[in-house]
GULUMLUM-956689 format. One record per atom (N, C-alpha, C): x, y, z; residue in one letter. Coordinates in Angstrom, 1 decimal. Example, Ala and Ser with C-alpha at 12.3 -4.5 7.8 and 13.67 -1.06 7.14 Angstrom:
REM GULUMLUM-956689
13.2; -5.7; 7.8; A
12.3; -4.5; 7.8; A
13.2; -3.3; 7.8; A
12.8; -2.2; 7.1; S
13.7; -1.1; 7.1; S
12.9; 0.0; 7.9; S
REM end
This chain:
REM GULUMLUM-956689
-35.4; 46.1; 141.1; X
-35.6; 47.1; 140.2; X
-36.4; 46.6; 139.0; X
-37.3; 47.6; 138.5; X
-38.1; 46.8; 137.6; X
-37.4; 47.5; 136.3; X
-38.1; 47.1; 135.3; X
-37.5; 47.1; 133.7; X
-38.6; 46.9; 133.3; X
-38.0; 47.7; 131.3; X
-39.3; 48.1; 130.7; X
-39.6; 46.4; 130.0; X
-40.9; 46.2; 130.6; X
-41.4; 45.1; 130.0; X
-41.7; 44.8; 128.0; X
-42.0; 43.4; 128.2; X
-41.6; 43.3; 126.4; X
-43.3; 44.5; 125.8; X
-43.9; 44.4; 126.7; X
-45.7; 44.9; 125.9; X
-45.5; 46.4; 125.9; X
-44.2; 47.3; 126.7; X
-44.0; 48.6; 126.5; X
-43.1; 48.3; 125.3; X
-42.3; 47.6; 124.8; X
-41.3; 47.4; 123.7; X
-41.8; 47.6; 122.8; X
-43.2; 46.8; 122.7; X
-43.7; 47.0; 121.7; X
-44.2; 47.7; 121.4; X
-45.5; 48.7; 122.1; X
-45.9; 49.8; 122.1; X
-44.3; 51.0; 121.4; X
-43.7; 51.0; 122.2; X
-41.9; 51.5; 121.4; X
-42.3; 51.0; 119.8; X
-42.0; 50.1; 119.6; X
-41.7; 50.1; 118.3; X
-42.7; 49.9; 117.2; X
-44.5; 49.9; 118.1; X
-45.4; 50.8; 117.1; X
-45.3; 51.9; 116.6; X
-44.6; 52.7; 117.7; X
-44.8; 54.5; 117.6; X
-43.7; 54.6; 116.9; X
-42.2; 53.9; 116.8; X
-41.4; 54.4; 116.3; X
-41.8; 54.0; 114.6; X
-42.4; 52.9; 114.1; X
-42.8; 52.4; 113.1; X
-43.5; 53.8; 112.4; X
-44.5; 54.1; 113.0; X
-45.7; 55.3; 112.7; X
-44.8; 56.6; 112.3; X
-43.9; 57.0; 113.5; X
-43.6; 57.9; 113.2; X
-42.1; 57.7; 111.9; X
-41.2; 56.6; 111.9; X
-40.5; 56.6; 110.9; X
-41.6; 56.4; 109.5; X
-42.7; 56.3; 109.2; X
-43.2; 56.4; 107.8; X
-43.7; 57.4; 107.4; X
-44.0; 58.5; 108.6; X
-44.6; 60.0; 108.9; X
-43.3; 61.0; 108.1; X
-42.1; 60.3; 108.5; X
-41.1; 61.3; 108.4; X
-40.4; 60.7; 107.1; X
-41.1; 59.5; 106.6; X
-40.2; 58.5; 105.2; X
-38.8; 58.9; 105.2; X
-38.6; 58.0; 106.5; X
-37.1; 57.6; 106.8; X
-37.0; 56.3; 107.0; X
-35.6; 55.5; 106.4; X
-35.5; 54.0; 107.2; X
-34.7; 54.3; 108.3; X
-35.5; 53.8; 109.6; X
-34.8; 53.9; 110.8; X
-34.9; 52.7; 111.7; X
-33.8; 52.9; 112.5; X
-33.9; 51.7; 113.4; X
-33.3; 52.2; 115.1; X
-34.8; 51.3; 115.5; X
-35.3; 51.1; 117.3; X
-34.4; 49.9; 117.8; X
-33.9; 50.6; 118.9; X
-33.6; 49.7; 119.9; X
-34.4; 50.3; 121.8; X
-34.2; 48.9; 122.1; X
-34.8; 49.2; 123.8; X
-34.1; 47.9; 124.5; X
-33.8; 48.7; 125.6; X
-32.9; 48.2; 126.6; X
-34.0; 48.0; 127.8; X
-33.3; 47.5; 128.7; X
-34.3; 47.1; 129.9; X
-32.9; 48.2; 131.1; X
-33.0; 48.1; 132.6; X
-32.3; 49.3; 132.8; X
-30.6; 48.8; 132.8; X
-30.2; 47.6; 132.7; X
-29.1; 47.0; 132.8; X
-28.5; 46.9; 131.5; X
-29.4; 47.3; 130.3; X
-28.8; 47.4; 128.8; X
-28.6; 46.3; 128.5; X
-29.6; 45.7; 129.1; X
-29.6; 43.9; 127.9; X
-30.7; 44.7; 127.1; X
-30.5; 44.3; 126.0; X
-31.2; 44.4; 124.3; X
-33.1; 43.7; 125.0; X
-33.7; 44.7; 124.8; X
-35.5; 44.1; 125.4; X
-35.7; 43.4; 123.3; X
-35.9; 44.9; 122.5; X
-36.3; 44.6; 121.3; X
-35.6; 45.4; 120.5; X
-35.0; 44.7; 119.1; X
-34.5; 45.6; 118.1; X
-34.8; 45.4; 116.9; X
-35.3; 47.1; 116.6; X
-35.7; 47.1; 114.5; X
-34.9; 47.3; 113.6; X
-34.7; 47.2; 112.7; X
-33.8; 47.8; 111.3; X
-35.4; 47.8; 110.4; X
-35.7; 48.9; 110.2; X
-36.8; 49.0; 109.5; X
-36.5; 49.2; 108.3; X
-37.5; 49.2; 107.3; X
-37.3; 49.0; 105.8; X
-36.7; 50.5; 105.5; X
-35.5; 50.3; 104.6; X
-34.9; 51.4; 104.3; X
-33.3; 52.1; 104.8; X
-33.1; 51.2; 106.2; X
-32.3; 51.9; 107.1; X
-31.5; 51.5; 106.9; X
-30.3; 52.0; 107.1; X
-29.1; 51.7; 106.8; X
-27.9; 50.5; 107.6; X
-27.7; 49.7; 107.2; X
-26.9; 48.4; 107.6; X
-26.2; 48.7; 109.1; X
-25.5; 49.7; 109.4; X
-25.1; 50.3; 111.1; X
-26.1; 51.0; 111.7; X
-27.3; 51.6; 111.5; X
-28.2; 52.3; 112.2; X
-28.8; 51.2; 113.2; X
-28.6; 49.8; 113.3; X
-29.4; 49.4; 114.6; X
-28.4; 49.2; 115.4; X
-26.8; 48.9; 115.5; X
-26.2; 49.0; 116.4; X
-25.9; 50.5; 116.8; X
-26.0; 51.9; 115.9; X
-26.0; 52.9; 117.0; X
-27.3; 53.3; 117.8; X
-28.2; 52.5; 117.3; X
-29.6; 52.6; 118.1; X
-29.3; 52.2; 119.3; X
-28.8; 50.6; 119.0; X
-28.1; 49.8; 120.1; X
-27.6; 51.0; 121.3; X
-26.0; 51.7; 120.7; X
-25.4; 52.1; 122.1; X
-26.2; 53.2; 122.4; X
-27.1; 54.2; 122.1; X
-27.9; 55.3; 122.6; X
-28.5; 54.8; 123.2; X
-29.8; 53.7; 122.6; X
-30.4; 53.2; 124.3; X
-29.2; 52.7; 125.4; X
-28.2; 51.8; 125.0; X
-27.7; 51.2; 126.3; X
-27.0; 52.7; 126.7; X
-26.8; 53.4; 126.1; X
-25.8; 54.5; 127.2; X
-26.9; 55.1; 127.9; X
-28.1; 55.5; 127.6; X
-29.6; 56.5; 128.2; X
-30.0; 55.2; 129.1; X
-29.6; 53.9; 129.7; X
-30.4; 53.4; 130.6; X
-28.8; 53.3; 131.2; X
-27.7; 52.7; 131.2; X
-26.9; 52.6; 132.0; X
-26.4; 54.2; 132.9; X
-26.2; 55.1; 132.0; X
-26.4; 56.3; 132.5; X
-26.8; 57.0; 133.1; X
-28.3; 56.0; 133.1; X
-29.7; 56.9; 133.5; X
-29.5; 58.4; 133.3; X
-29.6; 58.6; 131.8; X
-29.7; 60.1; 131.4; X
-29.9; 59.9; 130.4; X
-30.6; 60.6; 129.3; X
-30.9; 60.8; 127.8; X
-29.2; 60.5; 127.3; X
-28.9; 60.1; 126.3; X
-27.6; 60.5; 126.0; X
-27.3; 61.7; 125.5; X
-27.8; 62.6; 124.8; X
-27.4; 63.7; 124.6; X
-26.9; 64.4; 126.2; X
-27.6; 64.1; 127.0; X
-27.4; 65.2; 128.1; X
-25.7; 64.7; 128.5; X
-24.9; 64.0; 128.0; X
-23.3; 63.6; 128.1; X
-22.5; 64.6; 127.3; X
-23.1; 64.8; 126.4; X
-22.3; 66.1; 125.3; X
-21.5; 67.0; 126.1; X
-21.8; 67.5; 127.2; X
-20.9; 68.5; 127.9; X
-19.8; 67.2; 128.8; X
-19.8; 66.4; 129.4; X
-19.0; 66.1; 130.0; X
-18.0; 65.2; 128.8; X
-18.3; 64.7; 128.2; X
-17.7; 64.5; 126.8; X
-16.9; 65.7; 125.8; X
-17.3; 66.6; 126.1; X
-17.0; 68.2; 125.4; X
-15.4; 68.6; 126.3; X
-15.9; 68.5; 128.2; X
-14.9; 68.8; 128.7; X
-14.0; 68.1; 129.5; X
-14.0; 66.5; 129.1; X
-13.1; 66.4; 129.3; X
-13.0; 64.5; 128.4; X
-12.6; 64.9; 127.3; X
-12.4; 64.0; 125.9; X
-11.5; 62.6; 126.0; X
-10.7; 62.9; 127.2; X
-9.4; 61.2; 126.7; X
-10.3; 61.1; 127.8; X
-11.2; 61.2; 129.0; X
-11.3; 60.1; 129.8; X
-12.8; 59.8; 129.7; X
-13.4; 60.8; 129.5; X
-14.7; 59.9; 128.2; X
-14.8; 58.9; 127.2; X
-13.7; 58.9; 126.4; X
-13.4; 57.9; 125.8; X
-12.9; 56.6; 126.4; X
-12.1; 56.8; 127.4; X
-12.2; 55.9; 127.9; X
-13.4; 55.0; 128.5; X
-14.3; 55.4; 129.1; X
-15.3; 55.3; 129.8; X
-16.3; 55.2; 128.8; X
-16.2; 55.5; 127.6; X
-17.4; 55.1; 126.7; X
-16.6; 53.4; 126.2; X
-15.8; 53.3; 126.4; X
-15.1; 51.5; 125.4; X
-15.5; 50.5; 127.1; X
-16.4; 51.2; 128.3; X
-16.4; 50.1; 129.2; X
-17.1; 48.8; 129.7; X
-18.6; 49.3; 128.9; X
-19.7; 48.7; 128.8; X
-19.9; 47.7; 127.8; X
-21.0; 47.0; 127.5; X
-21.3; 45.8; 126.8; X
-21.1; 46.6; 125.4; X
-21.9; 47.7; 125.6; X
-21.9; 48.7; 124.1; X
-20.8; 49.7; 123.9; X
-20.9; 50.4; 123.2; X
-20.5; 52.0; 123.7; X
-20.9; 53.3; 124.2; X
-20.7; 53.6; 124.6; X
-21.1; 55.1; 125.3; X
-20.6; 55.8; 124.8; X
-21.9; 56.9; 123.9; X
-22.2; 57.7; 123.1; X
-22.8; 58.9; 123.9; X
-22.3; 60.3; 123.3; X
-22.7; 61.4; 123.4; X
-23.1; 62.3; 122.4; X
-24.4; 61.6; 122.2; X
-25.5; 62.1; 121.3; X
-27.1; 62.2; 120.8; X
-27.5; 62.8; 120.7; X
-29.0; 62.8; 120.6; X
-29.6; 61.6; 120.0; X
-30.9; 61.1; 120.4; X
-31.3; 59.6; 120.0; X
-31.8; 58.7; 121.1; X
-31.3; 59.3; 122.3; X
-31.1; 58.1; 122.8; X
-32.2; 58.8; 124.3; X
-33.3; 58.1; 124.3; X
-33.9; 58.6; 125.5; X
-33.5; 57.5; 127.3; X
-33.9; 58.0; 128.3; X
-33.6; 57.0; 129.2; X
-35.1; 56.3; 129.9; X
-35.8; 55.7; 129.8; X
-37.1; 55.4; 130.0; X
-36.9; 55.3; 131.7; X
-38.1; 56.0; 132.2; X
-38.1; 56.2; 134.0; X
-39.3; 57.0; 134.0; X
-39.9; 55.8; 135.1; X
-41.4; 55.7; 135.3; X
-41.5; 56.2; 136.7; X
-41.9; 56.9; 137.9; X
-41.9; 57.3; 138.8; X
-41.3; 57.0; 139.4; X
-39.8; 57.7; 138.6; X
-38.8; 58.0; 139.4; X
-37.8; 56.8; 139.7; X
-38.3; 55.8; 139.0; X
-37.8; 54.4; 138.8; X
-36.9; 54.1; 137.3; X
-35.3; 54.3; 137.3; X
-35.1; 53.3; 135.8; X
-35.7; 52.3; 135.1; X
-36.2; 51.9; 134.4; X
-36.9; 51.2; 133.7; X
-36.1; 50.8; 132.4; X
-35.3; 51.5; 131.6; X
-34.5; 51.1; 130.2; X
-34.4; 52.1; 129.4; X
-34.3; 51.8; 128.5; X
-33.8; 53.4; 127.1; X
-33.9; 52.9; 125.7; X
-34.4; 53.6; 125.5; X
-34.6; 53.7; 123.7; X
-33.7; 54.6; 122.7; X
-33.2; 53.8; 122.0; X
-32.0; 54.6; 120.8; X
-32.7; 54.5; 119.3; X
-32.7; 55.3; 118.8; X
-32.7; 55.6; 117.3; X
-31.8; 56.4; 116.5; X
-31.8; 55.4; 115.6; X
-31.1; 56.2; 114.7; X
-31.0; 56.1; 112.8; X
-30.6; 56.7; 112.2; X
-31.1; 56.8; 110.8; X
-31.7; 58.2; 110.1; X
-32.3; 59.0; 110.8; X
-32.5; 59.8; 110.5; X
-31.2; 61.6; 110.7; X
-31.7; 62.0; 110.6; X
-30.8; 63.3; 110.9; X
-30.5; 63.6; 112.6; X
-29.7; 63.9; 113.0; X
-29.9; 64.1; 114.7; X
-30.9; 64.1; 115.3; X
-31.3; 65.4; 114.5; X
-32.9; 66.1; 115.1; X
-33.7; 64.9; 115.0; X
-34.4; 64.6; 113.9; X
-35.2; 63.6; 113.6; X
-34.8; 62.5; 114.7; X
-33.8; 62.1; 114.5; X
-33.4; 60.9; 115.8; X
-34.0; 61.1; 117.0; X
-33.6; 62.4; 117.4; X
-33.7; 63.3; 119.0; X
-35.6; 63.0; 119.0; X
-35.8; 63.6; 118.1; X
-37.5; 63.8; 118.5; X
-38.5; 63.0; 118.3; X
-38.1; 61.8; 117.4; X
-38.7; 60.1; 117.6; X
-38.6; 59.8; 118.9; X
-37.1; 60.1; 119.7; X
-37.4; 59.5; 120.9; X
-38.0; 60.1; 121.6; X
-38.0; 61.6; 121.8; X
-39.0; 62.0; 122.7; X
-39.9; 62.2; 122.5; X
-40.8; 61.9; 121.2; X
-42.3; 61.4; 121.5; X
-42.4; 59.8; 121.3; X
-41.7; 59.0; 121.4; X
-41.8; 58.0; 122.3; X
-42.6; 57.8; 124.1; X
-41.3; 58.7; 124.6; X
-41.2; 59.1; 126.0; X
-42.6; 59.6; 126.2; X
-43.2; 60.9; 125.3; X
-44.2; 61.5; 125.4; X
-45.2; 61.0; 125.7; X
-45.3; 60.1; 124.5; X
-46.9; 59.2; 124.5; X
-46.8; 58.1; 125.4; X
-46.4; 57.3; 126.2; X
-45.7; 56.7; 126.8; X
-46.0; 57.1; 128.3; X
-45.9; 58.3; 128.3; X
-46.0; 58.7; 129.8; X
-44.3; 58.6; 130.5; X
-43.6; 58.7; 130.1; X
-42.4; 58.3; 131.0; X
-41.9; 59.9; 131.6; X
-41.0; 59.4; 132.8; X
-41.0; 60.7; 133.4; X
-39.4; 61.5; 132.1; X
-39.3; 62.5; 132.6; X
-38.6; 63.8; 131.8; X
-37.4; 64.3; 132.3; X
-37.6; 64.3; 132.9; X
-36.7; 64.7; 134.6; X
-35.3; 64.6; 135.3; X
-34.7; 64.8; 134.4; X
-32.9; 64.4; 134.9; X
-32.3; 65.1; 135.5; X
-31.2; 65.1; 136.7; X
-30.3; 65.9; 137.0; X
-29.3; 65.9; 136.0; X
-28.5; 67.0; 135.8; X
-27.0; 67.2; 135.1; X
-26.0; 66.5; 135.3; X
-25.3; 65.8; 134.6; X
-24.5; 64.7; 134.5; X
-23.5; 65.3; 135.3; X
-23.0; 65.0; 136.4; X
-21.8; 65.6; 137.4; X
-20.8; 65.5; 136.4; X
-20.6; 64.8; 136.0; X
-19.0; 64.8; 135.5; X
-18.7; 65.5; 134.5; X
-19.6; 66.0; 134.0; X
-19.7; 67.6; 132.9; X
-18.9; 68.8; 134.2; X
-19.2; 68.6; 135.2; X
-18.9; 69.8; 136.0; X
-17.3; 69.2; 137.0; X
-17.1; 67.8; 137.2; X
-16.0; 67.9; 137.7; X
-14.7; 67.4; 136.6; X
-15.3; 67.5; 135.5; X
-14.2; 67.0; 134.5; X
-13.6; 68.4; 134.3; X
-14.0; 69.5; 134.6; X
-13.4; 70.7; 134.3; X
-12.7; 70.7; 135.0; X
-12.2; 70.4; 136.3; X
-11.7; 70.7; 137.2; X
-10.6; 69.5; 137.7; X
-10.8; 68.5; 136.9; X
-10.0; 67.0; 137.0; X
-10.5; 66.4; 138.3; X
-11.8; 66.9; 138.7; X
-12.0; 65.6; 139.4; X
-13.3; 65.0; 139.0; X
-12.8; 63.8; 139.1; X
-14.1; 62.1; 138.6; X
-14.6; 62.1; 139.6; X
REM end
């Protein structure tokens, strides 16, 4: 399986640079490779002392996942003690919330980018024009376990 190399990392964290001074926020980039070892991480001028570890778990949950993190919000929504559980399992945490893109290149995992520091939104839309300029694909199925947590089955 390949993973996002360090020269896409950096490309990542030109754009995130550009666009956090566009939007004069301190924010901070993280990028994972698809296994959620740490590729590269920023705390950029301004950001707040915990914004690169929740950068941290948005990328690792959007590449272990393989889904954006937001797209967990419903299976997290409907069914709460065993998401929780299942977010304390990983190196990081698993988070259900905007920020967190999953990088996948045709059709291939490749890693995830988290941001965070700004407002949701702002968070949410750094990373997707990340993804944008980037070229990475868009494309996710719906997290099953949003649909069988309703029902009690994992």
């Amino acid at each position: 399986m390949a993973n996002v190399m360090q020269e896409d990392a950096e490309k990542i964290m030109a754009i995130a640079e550009r666009e956090a001074l566009r939007i004069g926020k301190g924010l901070s980039i993280a990028v994972v490779d698809s296994g959620g070892f740490i590729v590269s991480i920023r705390r950029f001028d301004g950001a707040r002392p915990m914004t690169p570890l929740i950068a941290l778990s948005k990328a690792y949950t959007s590449a272990v996942m393989q889904r954006p993190s937001g797209m967990l919000k419903p299976w997290s929504n409907s069914d709460p003690v065993f998401f929780s559980q299942v977010a304390t399992m990983g190196n990081f945490p698993i988070v259900a919330t905007g920020g967190g893109v999953t990088l996948k290149r045709d059709g291939e995992f490749v890693g995830g980018v988290g941001v965070s520091g700004g407002t949701p939104q702002e968070d949410e839309e750094l990373a997707q024009a990340v993804i944008a300029e980037l070229g990475y694909d868009t494309d996710f199925a719906e997290w099953a376990g949003a649909k069988g947590a309703a029902d009690g089955k994992h």
